[in-house]
C-alpha positions as CSV (number, residue, x, y, z in Angstrom):
1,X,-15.3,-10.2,0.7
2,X,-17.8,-7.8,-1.0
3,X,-18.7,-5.8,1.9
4,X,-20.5,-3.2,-0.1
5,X,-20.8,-1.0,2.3
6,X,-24.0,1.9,1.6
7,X,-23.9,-0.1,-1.7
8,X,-28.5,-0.2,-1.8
9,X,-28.3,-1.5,-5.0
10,X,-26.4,-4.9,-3.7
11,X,-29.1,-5.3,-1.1
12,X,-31.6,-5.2,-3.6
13,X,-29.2,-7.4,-6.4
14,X,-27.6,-10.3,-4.1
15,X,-30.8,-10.3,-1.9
16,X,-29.7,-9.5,1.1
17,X,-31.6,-9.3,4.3
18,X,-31.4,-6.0,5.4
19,X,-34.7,-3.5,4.5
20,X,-31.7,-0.2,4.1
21,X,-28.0,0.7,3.8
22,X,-27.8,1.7,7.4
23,X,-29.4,-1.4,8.5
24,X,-26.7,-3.7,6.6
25,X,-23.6,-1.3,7.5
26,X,-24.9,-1.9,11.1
27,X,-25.1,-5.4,11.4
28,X,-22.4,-6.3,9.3
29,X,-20.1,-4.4,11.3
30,X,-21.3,-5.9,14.3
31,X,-21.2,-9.4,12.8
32,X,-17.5,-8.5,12.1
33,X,-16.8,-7.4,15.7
34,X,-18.5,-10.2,17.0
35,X,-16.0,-12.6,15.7
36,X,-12.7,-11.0,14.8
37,X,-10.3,-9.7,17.8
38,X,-8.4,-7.0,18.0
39,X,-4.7,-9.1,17.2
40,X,-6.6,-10.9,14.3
41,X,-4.9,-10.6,10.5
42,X,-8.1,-10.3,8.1
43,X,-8.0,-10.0,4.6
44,X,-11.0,-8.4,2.7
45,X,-11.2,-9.5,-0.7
46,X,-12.2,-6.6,-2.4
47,X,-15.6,-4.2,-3.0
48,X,-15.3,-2.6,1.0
49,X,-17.1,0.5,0.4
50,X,-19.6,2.8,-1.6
51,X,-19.1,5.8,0.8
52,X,-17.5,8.8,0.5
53,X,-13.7,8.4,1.8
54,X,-14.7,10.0,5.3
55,X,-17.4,7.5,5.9
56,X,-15.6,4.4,4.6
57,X,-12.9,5.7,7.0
58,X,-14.9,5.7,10.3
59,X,-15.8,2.4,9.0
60,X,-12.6,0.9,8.4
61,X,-11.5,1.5,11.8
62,X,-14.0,0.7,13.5
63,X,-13.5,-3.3,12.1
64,X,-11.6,-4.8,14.7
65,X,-7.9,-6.5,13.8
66,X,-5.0,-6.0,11.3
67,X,-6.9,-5.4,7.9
68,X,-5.5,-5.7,4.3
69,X,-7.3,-5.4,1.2
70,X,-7.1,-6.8,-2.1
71,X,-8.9,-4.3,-4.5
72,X,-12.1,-5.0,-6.0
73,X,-13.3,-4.2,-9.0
74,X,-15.1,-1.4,-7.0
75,X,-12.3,-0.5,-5.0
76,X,-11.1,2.9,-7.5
77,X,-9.3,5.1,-4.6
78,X,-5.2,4.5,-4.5
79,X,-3.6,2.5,-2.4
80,X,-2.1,5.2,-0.4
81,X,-5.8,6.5,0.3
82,X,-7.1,3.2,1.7
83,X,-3.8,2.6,3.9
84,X,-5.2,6.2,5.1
85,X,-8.4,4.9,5.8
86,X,-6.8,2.1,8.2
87,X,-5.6,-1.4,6.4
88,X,-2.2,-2.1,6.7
89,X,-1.7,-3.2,3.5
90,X,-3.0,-2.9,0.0
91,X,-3.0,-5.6,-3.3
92,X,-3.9,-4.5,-6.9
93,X,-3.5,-8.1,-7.6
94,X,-4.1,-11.4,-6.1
95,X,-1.4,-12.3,-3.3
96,X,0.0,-15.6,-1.7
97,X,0.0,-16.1,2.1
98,X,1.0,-19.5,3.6
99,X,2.4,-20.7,0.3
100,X,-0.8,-22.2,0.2
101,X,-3.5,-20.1,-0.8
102,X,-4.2,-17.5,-3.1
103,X,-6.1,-14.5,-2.2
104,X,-7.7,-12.4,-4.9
105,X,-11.1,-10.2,-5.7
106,X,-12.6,-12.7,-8.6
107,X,-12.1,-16.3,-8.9
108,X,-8.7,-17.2,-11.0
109,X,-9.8,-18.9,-14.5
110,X,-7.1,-21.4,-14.2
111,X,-5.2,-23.9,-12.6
112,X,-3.4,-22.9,-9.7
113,X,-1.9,-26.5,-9.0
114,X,-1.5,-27.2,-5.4
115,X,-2.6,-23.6,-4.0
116,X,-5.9,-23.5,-3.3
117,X,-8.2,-19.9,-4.4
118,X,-10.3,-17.7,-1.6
119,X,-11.8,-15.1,-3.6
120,X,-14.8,-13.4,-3.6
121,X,-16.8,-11.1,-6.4
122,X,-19.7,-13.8,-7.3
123,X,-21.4,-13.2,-4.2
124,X,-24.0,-15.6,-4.2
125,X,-22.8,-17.1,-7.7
126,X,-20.0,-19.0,-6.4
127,X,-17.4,-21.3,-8.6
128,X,-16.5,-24.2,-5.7
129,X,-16.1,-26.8,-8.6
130,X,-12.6,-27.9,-7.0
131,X,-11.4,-28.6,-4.1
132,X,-8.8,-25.7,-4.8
133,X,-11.8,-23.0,-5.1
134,X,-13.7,-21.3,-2.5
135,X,-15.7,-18.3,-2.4
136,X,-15.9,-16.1,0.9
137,X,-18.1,-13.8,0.0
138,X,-20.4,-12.6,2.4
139,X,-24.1,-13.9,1.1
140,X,-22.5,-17.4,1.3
141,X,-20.8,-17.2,4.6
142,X,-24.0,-15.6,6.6
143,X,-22.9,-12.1,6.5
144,X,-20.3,-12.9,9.1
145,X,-16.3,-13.4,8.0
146,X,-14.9,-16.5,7.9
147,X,-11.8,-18.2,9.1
148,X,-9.3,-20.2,7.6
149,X,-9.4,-22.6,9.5
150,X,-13.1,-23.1,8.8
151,X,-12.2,-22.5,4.9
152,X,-9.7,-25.7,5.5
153,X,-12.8,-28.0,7.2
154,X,-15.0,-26.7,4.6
155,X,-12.2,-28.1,1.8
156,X,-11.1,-31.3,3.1
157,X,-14.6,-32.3,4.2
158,X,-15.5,-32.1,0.4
């Protein structure tokens, strides 16, 4: 989650490791690619993209697999517009996959019984107090995404 693409002001506010916007669009797009196939389902938790819609687009498709977003708090365009831009699929709200896990944008303030809560927005803030929490966004899983299957060893090992 929390991309922030041509976001500077995240670079400077999250410390990230990149010295410009170009730098961190760069190598976070080629972190992506690096790991994530062409027939791979990802879900981006929300805050993709600072760019105008033209930008974000060349973007967008250039991420390798099936993408689908959950909005952001910094996600304003309509759904319609970011299906345009190239995800499959669009959530104004947090969404259930598996019948396990709930994906959503910020962390939900209360029990979700047995489902367990990937969310991002914190950033390098997270709220792991559970073993039904975990944040994915990028500062905490070295600018690179992560799997769920490495989000289930990261849970049970705690």
């Amino acid at each position: 989650s929390d991309f922030h693409f041509g976001h500077a002001n995240c670079i400077t506010y999250c410390s990230r490791p990149f010295s410009n916007t170009s730098e961190m669009n760069t190598s976070l797009i080629k972190s992506y690619n690096k790991l994530v196939s062409n027939e791979d389902i990802v879900y981006i938790l929300g805050d993709i993209s600072f760019l105008n819609t033209k930008s974000t687009t060349e973007i967008i498709k250039s991420l390798n697999g099936y993408k689908f977003l959950i909005k952001g708090n910094h996600d304003p365009k309509s759904n319609t517009a970011y299906r345009k831009m190239g995800f499959m699929e669009v959530y104004d709200k947090p969404i259930i996959i598996k019948d396990r896990y709930i994906l959503s944008h910020e962390p939900i303030p209360y029990n979700v019984g047995d489902l367990i809560n990937i969310y991002g927005h914190m950033h390098d803030k997270a709220i792991n107090d559970s073993v039904n929490r975990f944040c994915c966004c990028l500062e905490l899983t070295n600018y690179k995404p992560i799997s769920l299957e490495d989000i289930e060893d990261y849970l049970y090992r705690v």
